[in-house]
C-alpha positions in Angstrom: 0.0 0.0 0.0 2.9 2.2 0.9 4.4 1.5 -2.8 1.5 2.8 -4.6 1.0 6.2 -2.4 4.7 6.7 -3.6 3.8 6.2 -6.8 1.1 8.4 -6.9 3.1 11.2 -5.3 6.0 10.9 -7.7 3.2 10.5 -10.9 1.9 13.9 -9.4 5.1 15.7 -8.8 6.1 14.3 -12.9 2.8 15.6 -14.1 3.9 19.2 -12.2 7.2 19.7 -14.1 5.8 19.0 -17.1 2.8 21.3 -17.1 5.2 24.4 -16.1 7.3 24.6 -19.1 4.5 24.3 -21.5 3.8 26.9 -24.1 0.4 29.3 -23.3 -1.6 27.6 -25.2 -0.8 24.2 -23.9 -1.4 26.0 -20.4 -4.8 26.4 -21.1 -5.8 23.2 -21.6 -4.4 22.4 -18.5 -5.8 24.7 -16.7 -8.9 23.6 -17.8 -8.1 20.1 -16.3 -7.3 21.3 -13.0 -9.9 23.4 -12.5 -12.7 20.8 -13.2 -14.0 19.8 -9.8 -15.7 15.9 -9.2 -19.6 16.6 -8.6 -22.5 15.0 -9.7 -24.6 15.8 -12.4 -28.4 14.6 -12.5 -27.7 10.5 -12.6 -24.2 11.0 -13.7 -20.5 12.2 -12.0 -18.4 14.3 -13.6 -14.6 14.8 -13.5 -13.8 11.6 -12.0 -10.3 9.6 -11.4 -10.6 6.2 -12.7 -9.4 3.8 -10.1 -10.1 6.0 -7.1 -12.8 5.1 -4.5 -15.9 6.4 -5.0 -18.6 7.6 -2.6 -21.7 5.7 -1.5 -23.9 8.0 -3.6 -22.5 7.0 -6.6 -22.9 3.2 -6.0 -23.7 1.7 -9.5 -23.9 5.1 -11.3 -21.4 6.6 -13.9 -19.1 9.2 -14.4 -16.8 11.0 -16.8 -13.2 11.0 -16.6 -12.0 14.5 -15.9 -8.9 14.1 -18.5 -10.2 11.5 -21.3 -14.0 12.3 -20.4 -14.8 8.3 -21.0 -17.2 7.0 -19.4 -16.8 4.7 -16.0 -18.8 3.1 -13.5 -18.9 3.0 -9.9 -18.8 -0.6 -8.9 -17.3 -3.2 -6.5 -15.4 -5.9 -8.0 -14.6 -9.2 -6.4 -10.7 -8.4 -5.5 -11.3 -4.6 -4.4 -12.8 -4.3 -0.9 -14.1 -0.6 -1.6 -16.6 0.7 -4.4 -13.8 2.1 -7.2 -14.8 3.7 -10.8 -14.0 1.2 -13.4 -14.1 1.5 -16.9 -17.3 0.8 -18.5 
């Protein structure tokens, strides 16, 4: 468990550097990325994570990734012991 937080921190701190050089335009776009906020949307989430755990309101419902904007589900699979949004 204490493996994958570090990889999560050091995926973070890689996806920092490289959004700060980028050219204005570029910056946009990521801006746009960041500022999207996970809510939910009628029967639908929006600006999700895939992977990460998802609350008990969403049980069974989708949601859009925040970067690719496909579409995942909120579901519990027989090796995770929490709901997580999988790809549907």
């Amino acid at each position: 468990m204490q493996f994958r937080s570090m990889l999560s921190a050091a995926a973070l701190a890689a996806s920092g550097l490289l959004v700060a050089p980028a050219a204005a335009g570029a910056a946009d776009a990521s801006t746009t990325a960041v500022a999207c906020t996970y809510q939910r949307s009628g029967n639908h989430w929006v600006c999700i994570t895939p992977g990460a755990f998802c609350p008990a309101a969403a049980h069974k419902k989708y949601g859009y990734a925040k970067v690719t904007n496909r579409k995942y589900r909120c579901t519990l699979t027989s090796g995770d012991i929490r709901w997580r949004w999988h790809r549907a």
